[in-house]
FIVEX-477964 format. One record per atom (N, C-alpha, C): residue number from 1; residue in three letters; atom name; x, z, y. Coordinates in nm, 4 decimals, padded with zeros to 6 digits. Each point is the difference from the previous one (the first is absolute). Layout:
// residues N
[site NUM, "Ala", "CA", [X, Z, Y]]
...
This chain:
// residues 137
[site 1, "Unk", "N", [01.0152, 14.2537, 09.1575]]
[site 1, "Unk", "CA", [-00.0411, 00.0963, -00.1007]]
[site 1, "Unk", "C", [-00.0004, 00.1402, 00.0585]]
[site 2, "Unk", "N", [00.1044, 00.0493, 00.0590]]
[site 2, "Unk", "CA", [00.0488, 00.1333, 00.0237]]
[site 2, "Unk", "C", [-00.0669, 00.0452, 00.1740]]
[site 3, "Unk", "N", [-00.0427, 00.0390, 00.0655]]
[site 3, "Unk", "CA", [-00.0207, 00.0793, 00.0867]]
[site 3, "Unk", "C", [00.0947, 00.0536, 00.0462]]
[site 4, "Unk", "N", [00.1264, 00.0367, -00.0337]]
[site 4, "Unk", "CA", [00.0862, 00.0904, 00.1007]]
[site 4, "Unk", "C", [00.1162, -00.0196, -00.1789]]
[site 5, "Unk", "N", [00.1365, 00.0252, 00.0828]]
[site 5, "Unk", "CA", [00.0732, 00.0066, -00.1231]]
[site 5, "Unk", "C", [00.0865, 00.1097, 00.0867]]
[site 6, "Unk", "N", [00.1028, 00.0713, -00.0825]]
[site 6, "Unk", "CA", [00.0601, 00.1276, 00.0508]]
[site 6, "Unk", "C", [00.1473, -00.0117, -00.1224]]
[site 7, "Unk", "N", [00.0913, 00.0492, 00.0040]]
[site 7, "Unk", "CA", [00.1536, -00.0042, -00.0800]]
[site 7, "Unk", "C", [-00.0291, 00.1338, 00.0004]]
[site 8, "Unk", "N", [00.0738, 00.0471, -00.1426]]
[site 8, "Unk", "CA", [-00.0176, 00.1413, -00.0325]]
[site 8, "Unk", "C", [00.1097, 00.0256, -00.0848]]
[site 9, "Unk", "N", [00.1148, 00.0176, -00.0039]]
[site 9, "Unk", "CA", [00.1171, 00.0114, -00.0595]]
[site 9, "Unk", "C", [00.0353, -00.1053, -00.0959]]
[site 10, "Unk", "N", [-00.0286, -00.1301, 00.1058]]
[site 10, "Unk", "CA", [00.0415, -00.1456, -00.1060]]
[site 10, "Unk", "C", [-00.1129, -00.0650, -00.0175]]
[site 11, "Unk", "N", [-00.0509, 00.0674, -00.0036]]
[site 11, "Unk", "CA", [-00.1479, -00.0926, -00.0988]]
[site 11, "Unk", "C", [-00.1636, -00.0035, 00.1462]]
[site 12, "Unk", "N", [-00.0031, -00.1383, -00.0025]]
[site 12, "Unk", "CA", [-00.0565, -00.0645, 00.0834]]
[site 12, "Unk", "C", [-00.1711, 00.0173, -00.0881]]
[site 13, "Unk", "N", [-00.0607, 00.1242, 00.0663]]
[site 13, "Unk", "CA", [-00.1978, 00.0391, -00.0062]]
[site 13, "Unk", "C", [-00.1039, -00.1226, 00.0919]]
[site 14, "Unk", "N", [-00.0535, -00.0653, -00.0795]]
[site 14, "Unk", "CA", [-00.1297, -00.0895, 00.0673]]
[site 14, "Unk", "C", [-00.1032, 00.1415, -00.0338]]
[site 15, "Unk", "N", [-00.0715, 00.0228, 00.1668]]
[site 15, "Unk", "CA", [-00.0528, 00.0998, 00.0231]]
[site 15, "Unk", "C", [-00.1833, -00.1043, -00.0052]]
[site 16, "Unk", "N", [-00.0643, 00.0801, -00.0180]]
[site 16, "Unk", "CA", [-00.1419, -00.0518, -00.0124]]
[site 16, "Unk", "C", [-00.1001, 00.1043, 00.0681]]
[site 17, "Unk", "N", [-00.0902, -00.0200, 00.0732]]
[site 17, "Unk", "CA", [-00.0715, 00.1078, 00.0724]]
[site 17, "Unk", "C", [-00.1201, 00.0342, -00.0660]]
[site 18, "Unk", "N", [-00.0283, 00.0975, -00.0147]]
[site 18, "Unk", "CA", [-00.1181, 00.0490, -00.0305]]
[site 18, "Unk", "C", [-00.0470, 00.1691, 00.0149]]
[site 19, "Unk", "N", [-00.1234, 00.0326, 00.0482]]
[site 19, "Unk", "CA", [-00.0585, 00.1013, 00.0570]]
[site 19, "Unk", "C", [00.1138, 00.0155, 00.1480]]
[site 20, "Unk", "N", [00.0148, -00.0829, 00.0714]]
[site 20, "Unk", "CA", [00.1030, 00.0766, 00.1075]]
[site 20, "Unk", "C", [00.1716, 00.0359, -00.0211]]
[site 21, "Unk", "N", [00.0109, -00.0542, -00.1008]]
[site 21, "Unk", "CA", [00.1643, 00.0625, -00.0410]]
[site 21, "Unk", "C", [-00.0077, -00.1396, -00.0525]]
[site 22, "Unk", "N", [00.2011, -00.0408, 00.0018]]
[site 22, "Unk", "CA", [00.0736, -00.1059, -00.0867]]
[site 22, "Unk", "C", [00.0352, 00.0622, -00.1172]]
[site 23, "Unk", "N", [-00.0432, -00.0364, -00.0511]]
[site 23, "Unk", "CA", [00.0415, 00.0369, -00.2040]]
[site 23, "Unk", "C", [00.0964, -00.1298, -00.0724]]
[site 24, "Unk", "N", [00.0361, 00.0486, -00.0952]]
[site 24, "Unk", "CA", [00.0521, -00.0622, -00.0730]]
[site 24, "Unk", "C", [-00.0463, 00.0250, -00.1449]]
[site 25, "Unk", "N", [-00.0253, -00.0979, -00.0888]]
[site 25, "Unk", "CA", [-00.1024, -00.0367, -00.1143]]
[site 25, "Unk", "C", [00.1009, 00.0389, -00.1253]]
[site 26, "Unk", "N", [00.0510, 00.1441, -00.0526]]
[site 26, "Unk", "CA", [00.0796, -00.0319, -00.1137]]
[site 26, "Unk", "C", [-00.0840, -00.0068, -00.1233]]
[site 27, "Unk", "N", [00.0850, -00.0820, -00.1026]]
[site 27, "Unk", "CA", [-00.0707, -00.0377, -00.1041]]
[site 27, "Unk", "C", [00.1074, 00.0152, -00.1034]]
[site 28, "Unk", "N", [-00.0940, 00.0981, -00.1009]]
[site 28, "Unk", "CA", [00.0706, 00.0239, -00.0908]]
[site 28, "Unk", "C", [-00.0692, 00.0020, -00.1185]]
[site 29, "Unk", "N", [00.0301, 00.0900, -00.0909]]
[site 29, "Unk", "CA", [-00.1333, 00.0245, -00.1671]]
[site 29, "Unk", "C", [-00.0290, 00.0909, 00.0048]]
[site 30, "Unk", "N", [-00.1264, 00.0496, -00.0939]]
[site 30, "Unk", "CA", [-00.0444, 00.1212, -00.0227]]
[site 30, "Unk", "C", [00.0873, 00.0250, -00.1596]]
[site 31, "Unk", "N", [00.0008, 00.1145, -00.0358]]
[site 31, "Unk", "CA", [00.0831, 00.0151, -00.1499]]
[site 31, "Unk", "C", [-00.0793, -00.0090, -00.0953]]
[site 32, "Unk", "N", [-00.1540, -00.0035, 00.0238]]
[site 32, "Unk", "CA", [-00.0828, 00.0104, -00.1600]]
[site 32, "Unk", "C", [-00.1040, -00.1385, 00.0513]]
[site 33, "Unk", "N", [-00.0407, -00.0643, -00.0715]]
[site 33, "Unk", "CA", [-00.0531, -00.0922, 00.0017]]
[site 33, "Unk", "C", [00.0391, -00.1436, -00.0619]]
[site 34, "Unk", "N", [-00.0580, -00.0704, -00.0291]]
[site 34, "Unk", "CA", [00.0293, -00.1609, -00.0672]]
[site 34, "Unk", "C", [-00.0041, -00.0503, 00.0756]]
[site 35, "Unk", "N", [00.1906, -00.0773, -00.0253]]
[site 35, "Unk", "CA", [-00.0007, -00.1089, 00.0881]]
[site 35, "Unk", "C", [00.0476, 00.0142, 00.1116]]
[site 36, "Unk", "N", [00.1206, 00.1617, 00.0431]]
[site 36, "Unk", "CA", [00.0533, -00.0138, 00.0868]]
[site 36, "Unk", "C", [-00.1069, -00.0090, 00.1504]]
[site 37, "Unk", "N", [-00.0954, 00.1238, 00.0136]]
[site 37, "Unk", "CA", [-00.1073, -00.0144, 00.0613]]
[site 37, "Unk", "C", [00.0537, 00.0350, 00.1453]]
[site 38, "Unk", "N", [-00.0583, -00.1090, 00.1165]]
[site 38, "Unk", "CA", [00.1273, 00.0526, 00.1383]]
[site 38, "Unk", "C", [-00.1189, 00.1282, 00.0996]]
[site 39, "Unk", "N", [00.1257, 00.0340, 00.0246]]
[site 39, "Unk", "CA", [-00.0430, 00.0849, 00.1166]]
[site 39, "Unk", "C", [00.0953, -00.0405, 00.1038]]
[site 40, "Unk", "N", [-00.1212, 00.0241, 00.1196]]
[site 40, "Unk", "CA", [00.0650, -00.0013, 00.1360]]
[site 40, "Unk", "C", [-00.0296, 00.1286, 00.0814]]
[site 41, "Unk", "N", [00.0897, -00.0296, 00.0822]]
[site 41, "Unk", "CA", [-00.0206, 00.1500, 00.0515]]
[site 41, "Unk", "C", [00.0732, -00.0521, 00.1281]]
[site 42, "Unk", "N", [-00.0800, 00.0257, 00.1429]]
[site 42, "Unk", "CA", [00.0464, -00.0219, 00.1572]]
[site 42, "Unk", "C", [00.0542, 00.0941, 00.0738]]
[site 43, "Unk", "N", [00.1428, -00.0233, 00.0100]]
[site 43, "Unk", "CA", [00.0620, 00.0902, 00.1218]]
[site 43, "Unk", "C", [00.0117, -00.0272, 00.0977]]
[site 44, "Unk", "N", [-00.0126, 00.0807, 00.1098]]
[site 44, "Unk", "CA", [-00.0187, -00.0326, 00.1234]]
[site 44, "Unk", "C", [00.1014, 00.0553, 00.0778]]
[site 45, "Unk", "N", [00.0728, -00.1077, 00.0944]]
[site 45, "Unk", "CA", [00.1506, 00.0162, 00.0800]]
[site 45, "Unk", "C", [-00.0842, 00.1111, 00.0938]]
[site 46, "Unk", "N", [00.1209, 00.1172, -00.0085]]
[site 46, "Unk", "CA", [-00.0199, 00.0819, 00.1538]]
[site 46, "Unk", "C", [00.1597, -00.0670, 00.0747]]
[site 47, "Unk", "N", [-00.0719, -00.0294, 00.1198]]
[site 47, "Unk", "CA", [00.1758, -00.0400, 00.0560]]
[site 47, "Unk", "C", [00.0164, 00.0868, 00.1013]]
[site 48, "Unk", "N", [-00.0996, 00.1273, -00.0063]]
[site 48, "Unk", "CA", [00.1181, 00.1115, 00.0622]]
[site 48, "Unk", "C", [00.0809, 00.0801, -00.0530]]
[site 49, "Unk", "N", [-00.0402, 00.0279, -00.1526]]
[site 49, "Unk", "CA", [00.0829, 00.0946, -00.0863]]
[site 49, "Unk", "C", [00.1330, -00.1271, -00.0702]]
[site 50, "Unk", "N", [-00.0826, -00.1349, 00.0412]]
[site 50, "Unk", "CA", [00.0731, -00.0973, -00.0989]]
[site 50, "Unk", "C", [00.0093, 00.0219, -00.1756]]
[site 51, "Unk", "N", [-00.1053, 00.0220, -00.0263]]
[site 51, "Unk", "CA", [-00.0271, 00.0056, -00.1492]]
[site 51, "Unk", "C", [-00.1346, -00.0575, -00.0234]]
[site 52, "Unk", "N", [-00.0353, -00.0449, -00.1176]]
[site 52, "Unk", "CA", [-00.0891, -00.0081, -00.0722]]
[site 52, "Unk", "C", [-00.1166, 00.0993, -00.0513]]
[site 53, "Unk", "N", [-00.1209, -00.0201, -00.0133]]
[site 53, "Unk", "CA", [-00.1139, 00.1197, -00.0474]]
[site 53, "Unk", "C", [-00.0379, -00.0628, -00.0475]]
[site 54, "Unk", "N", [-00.0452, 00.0611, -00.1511]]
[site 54, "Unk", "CA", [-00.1454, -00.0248, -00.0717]]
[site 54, "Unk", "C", [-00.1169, -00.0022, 00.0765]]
[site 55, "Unk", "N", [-00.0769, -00.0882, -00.0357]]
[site 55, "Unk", "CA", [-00.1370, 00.0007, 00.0963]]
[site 55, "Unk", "C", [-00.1223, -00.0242, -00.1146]]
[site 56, "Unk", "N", [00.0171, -00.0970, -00.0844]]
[site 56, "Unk", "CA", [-00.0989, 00.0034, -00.1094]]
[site 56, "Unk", "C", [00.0466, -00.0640, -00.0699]]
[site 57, "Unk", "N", [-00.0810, 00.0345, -00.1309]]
[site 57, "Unk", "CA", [00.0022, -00.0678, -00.1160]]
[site 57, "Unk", "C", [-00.0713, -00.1337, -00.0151]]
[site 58, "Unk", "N", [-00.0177, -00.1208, 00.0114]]
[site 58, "Unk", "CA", [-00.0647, -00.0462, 00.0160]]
[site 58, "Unk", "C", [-00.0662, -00.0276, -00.1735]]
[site 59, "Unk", "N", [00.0411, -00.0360, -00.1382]]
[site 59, "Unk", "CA", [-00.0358, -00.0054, -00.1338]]
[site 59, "Unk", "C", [-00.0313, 00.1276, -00.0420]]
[site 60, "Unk", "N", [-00.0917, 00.0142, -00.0750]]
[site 60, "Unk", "CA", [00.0036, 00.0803, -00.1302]]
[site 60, "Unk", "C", [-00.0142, -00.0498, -00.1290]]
[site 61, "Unk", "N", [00.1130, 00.0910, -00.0990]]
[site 61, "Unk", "CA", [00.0015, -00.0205, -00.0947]]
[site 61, "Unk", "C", [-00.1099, 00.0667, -00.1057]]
[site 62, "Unk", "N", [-00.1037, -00.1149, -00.0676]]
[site 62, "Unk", "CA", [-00.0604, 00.0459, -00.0923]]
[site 62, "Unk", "C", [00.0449, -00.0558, -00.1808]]
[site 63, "Unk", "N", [00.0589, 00.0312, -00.0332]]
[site 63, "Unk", "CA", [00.0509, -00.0434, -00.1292]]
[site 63, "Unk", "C", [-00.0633, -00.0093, -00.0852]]
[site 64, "Unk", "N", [-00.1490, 00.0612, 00.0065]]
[site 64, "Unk", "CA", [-00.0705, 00.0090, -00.0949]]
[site 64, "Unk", "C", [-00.1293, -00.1433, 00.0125]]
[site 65, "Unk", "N", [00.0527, -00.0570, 00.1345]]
[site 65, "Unk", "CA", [-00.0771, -00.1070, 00.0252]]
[site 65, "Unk", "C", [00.0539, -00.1228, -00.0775]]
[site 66, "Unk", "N", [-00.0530, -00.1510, -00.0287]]
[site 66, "Unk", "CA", [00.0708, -00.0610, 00.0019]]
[site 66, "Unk", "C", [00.0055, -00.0912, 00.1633]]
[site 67, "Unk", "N", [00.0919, -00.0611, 00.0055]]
[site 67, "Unk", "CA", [00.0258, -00.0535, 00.1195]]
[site 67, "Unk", "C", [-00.0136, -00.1602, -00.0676]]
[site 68, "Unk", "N", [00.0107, -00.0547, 00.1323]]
[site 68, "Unk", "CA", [00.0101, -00.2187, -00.0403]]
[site 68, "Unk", "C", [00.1856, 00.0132, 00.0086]]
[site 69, "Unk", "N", [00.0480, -00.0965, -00.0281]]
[site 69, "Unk", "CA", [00.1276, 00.0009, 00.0084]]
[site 69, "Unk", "C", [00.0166, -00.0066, 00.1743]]
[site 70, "Unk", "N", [00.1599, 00.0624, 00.0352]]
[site 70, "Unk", "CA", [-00.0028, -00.0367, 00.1330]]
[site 70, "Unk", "C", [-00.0742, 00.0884, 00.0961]]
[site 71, "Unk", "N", [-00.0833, 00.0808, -00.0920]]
[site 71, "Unk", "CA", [-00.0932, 00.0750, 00.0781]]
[site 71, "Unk", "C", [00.0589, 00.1457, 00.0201]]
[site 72, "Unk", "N", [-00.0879, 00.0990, 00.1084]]
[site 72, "Unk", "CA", [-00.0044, 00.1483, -00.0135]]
[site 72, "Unk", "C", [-00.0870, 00.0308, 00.0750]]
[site 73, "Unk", "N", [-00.1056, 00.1431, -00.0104]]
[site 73, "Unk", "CA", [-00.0349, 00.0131, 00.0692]]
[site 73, "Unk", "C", [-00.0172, 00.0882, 00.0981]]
[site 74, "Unk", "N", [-00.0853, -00.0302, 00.1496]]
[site 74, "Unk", "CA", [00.0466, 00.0375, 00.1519]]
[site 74, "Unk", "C", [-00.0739, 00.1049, 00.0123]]
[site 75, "Unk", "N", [00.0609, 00.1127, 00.0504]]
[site 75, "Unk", "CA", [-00.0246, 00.1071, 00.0220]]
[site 75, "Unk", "C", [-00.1040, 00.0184, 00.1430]]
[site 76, "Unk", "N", [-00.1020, -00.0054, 00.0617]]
[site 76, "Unk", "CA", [-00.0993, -00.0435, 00.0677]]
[site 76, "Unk", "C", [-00.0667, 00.1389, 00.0204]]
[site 77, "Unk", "N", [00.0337, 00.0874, -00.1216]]
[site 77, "Unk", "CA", [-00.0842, 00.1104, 00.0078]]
[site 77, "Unk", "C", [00.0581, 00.1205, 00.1407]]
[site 78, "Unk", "N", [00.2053, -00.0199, -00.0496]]
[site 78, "Unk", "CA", [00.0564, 00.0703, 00.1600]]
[site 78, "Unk", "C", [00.0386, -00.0680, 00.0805]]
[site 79, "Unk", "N", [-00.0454, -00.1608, -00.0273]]
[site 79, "Unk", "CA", [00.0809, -00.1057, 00.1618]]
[site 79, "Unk", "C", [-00.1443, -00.0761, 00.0676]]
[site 80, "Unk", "N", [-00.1134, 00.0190, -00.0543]]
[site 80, "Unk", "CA", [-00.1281, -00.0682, 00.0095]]
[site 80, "Unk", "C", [-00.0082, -00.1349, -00.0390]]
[site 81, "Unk", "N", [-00.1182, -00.0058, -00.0057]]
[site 81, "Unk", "CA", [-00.0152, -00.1756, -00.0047]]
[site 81, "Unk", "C", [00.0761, -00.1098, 00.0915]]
[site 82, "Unk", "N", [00.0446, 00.0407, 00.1005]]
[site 82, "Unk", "CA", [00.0881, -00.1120, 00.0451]]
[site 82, "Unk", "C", [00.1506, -00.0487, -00.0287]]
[site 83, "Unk", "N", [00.0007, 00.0911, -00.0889]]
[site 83, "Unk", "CA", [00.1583, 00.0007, -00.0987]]
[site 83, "Unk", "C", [00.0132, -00.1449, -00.0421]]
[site 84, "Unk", "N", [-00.1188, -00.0437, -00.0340]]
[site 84, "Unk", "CA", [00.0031, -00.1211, -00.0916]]
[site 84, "Unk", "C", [-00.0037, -00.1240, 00.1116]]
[site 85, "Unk", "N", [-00.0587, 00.0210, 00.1158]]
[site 85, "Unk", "CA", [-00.0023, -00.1026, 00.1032]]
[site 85, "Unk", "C", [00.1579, 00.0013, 00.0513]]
[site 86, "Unk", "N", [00.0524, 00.1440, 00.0325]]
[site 86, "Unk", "CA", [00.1539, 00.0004, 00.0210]]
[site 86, "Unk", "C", [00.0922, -00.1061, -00.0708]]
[site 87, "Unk", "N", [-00.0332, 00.0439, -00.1833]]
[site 87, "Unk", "CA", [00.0580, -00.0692, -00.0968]]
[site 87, "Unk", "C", [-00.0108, -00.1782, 00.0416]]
[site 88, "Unk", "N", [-00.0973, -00.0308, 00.0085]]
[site 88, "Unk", "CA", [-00.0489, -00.1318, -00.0097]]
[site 88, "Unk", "C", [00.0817, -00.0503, 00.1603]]
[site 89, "Unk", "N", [-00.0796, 00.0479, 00.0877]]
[site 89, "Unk", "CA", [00.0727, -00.0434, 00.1084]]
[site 89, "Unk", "C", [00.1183, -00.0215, 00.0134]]
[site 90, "Unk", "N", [00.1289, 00.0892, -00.0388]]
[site 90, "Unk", "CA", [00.1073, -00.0063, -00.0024]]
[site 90, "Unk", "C", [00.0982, -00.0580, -00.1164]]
[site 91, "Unk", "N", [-00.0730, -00.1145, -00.0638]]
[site 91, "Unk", "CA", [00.0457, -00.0794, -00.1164]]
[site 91, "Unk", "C", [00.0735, 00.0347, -00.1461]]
[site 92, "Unk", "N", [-00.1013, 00.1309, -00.0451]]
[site 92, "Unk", "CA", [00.0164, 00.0821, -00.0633]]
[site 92, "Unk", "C", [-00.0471, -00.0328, -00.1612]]
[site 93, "Unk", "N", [-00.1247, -00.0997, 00.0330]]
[site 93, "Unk", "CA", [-00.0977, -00.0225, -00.1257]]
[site 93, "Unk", "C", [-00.1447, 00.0314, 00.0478]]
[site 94, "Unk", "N", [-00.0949, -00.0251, -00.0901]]
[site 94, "Unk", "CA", [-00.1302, 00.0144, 00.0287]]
[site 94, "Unk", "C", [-00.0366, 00.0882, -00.1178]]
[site 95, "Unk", "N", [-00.1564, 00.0596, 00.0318]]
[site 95, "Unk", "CA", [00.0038, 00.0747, -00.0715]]
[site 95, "Unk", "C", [-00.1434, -00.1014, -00.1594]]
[site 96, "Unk", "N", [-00.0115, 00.0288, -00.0987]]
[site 96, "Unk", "CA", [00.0018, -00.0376, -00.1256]]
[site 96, "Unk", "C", [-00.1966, -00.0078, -00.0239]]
[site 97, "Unk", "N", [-00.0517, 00.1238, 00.0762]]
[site 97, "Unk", "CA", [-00.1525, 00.0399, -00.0276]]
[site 97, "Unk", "C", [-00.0156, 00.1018, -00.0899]]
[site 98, "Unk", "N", [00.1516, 00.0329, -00.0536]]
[site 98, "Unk", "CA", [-00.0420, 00.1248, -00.1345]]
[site 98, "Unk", "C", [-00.0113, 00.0827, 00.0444]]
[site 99, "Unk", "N", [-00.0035, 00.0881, -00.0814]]
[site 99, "Unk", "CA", [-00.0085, 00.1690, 00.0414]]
[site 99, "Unk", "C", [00.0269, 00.0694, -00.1281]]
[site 100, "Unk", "N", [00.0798, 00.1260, 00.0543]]
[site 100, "Unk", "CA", [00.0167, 00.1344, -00.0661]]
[site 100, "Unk", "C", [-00.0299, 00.1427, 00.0246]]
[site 101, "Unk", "N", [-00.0549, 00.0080, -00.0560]]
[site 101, "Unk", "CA", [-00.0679, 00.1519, 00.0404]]
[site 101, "Unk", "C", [00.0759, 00.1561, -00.0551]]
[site 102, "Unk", "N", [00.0353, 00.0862, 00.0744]]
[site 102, "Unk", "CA", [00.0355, 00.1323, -00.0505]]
[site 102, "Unk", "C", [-00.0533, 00.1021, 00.1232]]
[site 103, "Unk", "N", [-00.0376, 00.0792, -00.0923]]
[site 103, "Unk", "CA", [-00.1058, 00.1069, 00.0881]]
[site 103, "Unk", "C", [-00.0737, -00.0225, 00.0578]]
[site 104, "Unk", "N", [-00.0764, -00.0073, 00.1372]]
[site 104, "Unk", "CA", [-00.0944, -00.0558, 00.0919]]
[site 104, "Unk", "C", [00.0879, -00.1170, 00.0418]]
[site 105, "Unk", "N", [00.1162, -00.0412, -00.0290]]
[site 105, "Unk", "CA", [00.0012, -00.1094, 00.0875]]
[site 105, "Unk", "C", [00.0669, -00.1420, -00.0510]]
[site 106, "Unk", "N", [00.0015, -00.0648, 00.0942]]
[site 106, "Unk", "CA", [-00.0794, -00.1914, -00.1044]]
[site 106, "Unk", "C", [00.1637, -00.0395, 00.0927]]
[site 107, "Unk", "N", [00.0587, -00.0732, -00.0465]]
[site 107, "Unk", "CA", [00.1350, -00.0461, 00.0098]]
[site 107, "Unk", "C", [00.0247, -00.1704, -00.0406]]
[site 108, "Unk", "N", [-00.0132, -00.1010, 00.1252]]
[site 108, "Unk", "CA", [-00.0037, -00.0978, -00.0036]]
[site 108, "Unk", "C", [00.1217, -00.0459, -00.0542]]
[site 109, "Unk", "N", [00.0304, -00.1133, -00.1450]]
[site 109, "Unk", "CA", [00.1046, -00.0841, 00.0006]]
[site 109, "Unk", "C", [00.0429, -00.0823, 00.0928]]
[site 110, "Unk", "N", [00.1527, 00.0288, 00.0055]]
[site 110, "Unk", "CA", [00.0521, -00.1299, 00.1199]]
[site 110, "Unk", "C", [00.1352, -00.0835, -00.0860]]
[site 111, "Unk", "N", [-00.0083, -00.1466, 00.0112]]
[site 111, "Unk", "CA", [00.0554, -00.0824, -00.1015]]
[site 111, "Unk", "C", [00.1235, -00.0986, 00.1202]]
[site 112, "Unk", "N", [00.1116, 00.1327, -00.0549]]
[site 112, "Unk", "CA", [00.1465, -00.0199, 00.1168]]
[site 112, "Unk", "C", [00.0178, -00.1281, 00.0136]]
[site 113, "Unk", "N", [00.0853, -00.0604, -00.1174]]
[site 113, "Unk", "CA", [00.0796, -00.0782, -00.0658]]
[site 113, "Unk", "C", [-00.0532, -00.1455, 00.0867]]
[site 114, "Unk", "N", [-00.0590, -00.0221, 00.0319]]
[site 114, "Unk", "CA", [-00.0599, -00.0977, 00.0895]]
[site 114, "Unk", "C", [00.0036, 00.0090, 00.1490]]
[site 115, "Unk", "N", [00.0819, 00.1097, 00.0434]]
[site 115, "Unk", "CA", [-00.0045, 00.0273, 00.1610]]
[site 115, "Unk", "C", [00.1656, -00.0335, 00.0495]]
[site 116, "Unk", "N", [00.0534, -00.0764, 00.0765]]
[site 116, "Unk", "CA", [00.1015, -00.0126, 00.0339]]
[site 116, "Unk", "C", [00.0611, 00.0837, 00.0412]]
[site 117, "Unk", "N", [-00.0493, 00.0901, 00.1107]]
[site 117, "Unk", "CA", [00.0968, 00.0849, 00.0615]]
[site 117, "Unk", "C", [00.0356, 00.1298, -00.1532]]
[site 118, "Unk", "N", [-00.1397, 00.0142, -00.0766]]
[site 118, "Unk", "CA", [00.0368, 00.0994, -00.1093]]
[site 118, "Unk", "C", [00.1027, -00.0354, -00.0580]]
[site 119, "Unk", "N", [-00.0073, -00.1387, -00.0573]]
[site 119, "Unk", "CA", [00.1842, -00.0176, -00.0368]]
[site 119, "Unk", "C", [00.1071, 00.0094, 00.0808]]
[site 120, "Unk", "N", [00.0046, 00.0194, 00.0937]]
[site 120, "Unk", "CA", [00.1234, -00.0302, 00.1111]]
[site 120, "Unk", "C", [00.0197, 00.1253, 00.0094]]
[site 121, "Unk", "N", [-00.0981, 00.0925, -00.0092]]
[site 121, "Unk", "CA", [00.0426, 00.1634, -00.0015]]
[site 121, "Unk", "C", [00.0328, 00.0258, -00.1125]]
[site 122, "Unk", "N", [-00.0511, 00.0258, -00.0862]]
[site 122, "Unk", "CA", [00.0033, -00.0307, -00.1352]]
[site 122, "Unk", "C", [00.1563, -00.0094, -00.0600]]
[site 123, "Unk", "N", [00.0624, -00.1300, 00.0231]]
[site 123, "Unk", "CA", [00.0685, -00.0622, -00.0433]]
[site 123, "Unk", "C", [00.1623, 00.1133, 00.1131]]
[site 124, "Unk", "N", [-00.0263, 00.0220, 00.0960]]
[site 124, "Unk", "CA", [00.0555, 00.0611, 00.0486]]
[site 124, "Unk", "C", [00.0492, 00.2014, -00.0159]]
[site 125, "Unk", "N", [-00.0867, -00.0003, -00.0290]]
[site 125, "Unk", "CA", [-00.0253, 00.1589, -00.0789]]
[site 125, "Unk", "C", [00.0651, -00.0480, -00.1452]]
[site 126, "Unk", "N", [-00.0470, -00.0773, -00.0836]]
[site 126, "Unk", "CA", [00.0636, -00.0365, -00.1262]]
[site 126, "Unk", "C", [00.1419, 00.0202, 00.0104]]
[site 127, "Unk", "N", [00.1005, -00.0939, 00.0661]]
[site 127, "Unk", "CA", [00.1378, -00.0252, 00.0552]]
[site 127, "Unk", "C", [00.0523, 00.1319, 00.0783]]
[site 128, "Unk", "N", [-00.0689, 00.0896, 00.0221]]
[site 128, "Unk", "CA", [00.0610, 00.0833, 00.0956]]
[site 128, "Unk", "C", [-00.0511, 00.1247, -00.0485]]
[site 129, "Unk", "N", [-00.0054, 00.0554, -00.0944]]
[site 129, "Unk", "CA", [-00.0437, 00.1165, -00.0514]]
[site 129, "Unk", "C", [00.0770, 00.1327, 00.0684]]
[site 130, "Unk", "N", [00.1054, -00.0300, 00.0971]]
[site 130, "Unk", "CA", [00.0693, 00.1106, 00.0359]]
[site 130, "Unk", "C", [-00.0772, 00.0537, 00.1361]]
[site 131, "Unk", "N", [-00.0838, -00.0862, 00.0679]]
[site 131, "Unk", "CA", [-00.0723, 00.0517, 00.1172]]
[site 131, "Unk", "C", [-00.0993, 00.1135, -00.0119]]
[site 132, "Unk", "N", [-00.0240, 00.0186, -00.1085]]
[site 132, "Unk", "CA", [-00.1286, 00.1171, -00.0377]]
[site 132, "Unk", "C", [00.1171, 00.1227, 00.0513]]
[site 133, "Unk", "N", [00.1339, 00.0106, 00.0374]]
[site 133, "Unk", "CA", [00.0746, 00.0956, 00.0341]]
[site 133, "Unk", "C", [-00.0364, -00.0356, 00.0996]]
[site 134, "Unk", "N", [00.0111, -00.0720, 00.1129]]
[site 134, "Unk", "CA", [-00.0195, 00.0026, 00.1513]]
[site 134, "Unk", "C", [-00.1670, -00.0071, 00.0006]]
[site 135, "Unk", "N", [-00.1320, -00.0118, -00.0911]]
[site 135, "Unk", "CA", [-00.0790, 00.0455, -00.0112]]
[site 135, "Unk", "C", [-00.0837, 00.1466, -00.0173]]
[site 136, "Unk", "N", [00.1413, 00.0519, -00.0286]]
[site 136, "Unk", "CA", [-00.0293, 00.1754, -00.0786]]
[site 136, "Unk", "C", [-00.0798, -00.0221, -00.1106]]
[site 137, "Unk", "N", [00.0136, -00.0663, -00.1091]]
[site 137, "Unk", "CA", [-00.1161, 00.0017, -00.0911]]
[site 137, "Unk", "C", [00.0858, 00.0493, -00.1525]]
């Protein structure tokens, strides 16, 4: 599953690569939306400072959309279209064919709940809500 794993005050990071950097996939909620709508968001290990960085957002939250259950949708407009090949490739889920639109730009559904590694992160961020401190978030 993991690409590189790293210990960080106890707690054992499955690192995942993407654009050139090992990230790590946290998964959490957005606060307005139906249904407990997830956001993820990728930090990326520096192991010379030995900390963690924000690198992107990978979801946006549209609340005013409806979503499929299980669903949210992928932010494509600041990670490009290969966000969703990332997603898919890395056993994340596939994406649905919908779409949501705000302002000029069109925002593909991606339907988690069906991707293994999304639960395994997922399920891990759930249980460990105290890492968003060794996250800075």
């Amino acid at each position: 599953m993991a690409d590189k794993i790293i210990n960080v005050r106890g707690y054992k990071f499955e690192l995942l690569r993407w654009n050139e950097k090992w990230v790590f996939p946290f998964i959490t909620y957005y606060q307005s939306g139906l249904g407990s709508p997830v956001c993820i968001v990728l930090f990326s290990w520096n192991q010379e400072e030995d900390i963690f960085e924000q690198e992107t957002t990978v979801t946006v939250n549209l609340p005013h959309y409806e979503r499929g259950a299980g669903c949210q949708f992928v932010d494509t407009n600041n990670n490009g279209s290969s966000m969703t090949d990332w997603l898919v490739n890395n056993g994340f889920g596939f994406p649905t064919h919908r779409y949501a639109e705000s302002g000029f730009c069109r925002f593909p559904e991606f339907y988690f709940m069906s991707g293994e590694n999304f639960l395994i992160y997922k399920n891990f961020c759930d249980a460990h809500p105290e890492i968003a401190e060794i996250l800075f978030i």
